[in-house]
C-alpha positions, 0 to 999 in steps of 0.5 A, spaced: 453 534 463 454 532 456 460 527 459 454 524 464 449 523 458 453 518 454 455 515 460 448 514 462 444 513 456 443 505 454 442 503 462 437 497 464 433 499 470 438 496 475 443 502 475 437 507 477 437 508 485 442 503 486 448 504 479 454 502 484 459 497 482 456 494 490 453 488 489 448 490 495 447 497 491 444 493 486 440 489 489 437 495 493 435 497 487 432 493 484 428 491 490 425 498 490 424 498 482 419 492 484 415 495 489 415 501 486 411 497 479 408 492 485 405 498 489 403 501 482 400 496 479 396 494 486 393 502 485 391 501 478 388 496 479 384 498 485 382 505 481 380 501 475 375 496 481 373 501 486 374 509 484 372 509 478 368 514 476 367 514 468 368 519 464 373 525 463 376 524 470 378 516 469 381 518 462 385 523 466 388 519 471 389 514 466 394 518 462 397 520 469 398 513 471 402 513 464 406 518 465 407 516 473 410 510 470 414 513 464 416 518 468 420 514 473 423 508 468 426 514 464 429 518 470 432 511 472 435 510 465 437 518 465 438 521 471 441 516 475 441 518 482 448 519 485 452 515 488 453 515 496 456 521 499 456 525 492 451 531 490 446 529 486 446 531 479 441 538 476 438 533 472 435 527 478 433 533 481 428 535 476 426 529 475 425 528 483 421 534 482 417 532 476 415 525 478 413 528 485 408 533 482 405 528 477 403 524 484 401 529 487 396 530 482 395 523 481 393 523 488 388 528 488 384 525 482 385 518 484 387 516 492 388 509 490 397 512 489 397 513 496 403 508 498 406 510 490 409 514 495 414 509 498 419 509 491 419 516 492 420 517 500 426 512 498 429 516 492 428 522 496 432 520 502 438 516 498 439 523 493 438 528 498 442 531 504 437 530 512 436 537 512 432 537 506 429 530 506 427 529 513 422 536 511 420 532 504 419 525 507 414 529 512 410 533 506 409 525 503 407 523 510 401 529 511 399 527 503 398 520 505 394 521 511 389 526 508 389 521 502 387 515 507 382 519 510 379 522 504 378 514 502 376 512 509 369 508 510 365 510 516 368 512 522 375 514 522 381 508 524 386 511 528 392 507 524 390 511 518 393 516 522 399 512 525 402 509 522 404 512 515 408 517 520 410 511 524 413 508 517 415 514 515 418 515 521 422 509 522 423 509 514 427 516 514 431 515 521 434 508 518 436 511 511 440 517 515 442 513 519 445 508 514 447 515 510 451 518 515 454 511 517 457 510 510 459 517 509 464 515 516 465 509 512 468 512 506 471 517 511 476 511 515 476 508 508 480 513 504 484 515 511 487 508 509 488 508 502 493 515 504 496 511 509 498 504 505 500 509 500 504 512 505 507 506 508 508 505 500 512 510 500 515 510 506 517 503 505 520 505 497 525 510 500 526 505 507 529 501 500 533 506 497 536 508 503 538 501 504 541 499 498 545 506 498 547 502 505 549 496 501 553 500 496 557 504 501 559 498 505 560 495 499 565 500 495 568 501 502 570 494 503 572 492 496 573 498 490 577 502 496 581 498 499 584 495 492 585 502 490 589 503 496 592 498 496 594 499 488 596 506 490 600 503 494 604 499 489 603 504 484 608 508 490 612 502 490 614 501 483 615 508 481 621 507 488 624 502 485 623 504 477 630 505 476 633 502 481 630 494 480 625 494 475 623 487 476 621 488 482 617 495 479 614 490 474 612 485 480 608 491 483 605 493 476 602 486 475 599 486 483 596 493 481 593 490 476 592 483 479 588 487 484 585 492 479 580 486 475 579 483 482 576 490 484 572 490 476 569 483 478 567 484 485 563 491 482 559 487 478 557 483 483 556 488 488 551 492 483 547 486 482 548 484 490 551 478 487 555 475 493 563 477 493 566 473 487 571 468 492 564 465 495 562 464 489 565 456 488 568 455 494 567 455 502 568 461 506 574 457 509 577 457 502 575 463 501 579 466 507 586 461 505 585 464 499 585 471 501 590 470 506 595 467 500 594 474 496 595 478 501 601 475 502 608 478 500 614 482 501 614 484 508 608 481 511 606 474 512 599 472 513 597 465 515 590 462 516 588 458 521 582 454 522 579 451 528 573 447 529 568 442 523 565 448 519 559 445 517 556 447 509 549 451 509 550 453 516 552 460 514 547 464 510 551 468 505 550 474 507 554 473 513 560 469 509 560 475 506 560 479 511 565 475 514 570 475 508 569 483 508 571 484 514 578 480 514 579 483 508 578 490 511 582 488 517 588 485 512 588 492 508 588 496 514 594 491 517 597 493 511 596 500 510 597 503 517 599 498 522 608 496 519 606 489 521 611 483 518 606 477 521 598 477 521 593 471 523 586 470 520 583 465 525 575 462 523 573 459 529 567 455 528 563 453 536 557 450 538 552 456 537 557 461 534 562 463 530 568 467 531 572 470 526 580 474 529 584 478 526 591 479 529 598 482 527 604 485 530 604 490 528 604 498 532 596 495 534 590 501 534 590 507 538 582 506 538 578 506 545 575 499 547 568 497 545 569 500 539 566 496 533 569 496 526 566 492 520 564 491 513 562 499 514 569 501 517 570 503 523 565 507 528 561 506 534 554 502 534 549 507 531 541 504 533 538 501 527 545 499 524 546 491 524 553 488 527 555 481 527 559 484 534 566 486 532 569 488 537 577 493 538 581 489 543 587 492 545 592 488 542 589 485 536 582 486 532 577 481 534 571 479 529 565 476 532 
């Protein structure tokens, strides 16, 4: 209640009944606060003209005019009502009641208040729940038909009993009918912030997965198969130390050749960077240049171009992947195959671009329709993309 105090002391009278950040809110409430004091002044003013009596009783409801006014600038000021679909507060509550009480009285002394009752059948209405508001509206209603007819002239006009109900009526059902439209709308509006915050989330942790997936692809394809293959000369070496020390320091170099290739390829990877051969030159060159380092004592690689590469046809990413692949496939040929001759052959067509890897070496034993690629080999998986490769009998094809 304290909090609710500082937070509501220094207020103007727009932030009475409509204190929202709503432009529409405010202007609702500064509309009621005008026909409140209009329908205030217009009633002192037929009091002072028509139903003045003198004496006592005019001093009386003097007074109650001022304390009707007073009371509901300082409940505007100091018990706010409560924003829509939240309870009202203790404090708006009495002064529901209290400014309710004095009008009552007011009107006893003075039926020129009647329709002083609008702001409160309003303020009722917006700060109380329907099975509440509707009983109080009615109770209203009644005092302002006993108080036209007690200041009717003649014979009574059957409006006088009509149509304050039927304002009444009319009034309550639009005001609930707004109320509970807006307690449904904050309903699918907070349904929607929970889903964009799950679709944030979701898509945060779809992120993460996918750069795992990066990172995997990217170390198996590069860090992996360097250490296999300086695993391999590292073998070599400690073979033939004795026996051809050049030859062992040949190995050595390689090995340690492939290790600064592989710390460069790392820092690129981690900044999804494209791979470091790509960096200056096409992917053509790229594939020469791999084919000349994968060169060496029992295997033969040769590069073979068909077809006009055109620059910038390629988005980096599929050079990239490219160059992953004959990678891989010239590591396995290597490793697994006991070839002496391998062929990498890009083949720019019309609408594709075609990319094989053959040897002849001892060939795969893995089934047709198998795909292998920057992620190794295995079968399609849904949701994992492949550029087409393709295990054919014989010779690795890239597509």
């Amino acid at each position: 209640m304290e909090r609710g105090t500082e937070r509501e002391t220094g207020q103007g009278l727009e932030h009475g009944l409509g204190r929202h950040a709503d432009p529409d809110e405010r202007w609702l409430a500064v509309t009621v606060h005008g026909a409140f004091f209009l329908l205030l002044g217009s009633s002192f003013a037929r009091f002072l003209t028509r139903d003045q009596g003198g004496g006592a009783r005019t001093e009386w409801v003097v007074a109650l005019f001022a304390v009707f006014c007073l009371l509901y600038v300082l409940g505007s000021l100091l018990a706010p009502a409560p924003r829509p679909g939240a309870a009202p507060t203790a404090r708006h509550l009495v002064w529901l009641g209290s400014v309710t009480a004095v009008w009552v009285a007011l009107l006893v002394l003075a039926p020129s208040a009647t329709w002083c009752a609008m702001p409160l059948l309003f303020a009722g209405l917006h700060a109380l729940p329907p099975r509440i508001a509707v009983p109080v509206a009615a109770v209203l209603t009644v005092l302002v038909v006993v108080s036209e007819i007690r200041v009717a002239d003649g014979a009574l006009n059957p409006n006088m009993v009509v149509a304050p109900p039927a304002v009444a009526a009319v009034a309550t059902a639009v005001l609930v009918h707004l109320q509970r439209q807006g307690v449904r709308q904050r309903v699918l509006i907070e349904d929607l912030v929970r889903t964009r915050h799950e679709l944030a989330a979701t898509g945060r942790r779809a992120g993460v997965l996918a750069e795992r997936q990066r990172l995997a692809t990217e170390i198996h394809d590069t860090l992996a198969q360097g250490l296999s293959s300086q695993r391999m000369l590292l073998q070599a070496a400690e073979r033939v130390w004795d026996a051809d020390p050049d030859a062992a320091r040949e190995h050595l170099g390689k090995a340690a050749e492939i290790t600064s290739r592989n710390l460069v390829e790392a820092r690129r990877f981690v900044h999804d960077l494209a791979p470091a051969d790509l960096s200056d030159q096409s992917l053509p060159d790229a594939l020469t240049v791999l084919a000349q380092r994968e060169s060496g004592p029992g295997l033969t690689v040769e590069f073979r171009l068909d077809g006009e590469p055109d620059p910038g046809r390629l988005p980096e990413r599929v050079e990239a992947a490219l160059l992953r692949i004959a990678q891989g496939a010239l590591a396995n040929i290597r490793e697994h195959a006991a070839a002496t001759r391998a062929a990498v052959t890009l083949t720019f067509l019309d609408d594709q671009v075609s990319l094989d890897v053959a040897d002849n070496g001892r060939g795969s034993t893995c089934a047709e329709g198998w795909v292998t690629g920057v992620a190794g080999v295995g079968r399609p998986r849904p949701g994992r993309p492949s550029l087409g490769n393709r295990w054919t009998p014989g010779r690795l094809r890239n597509r």
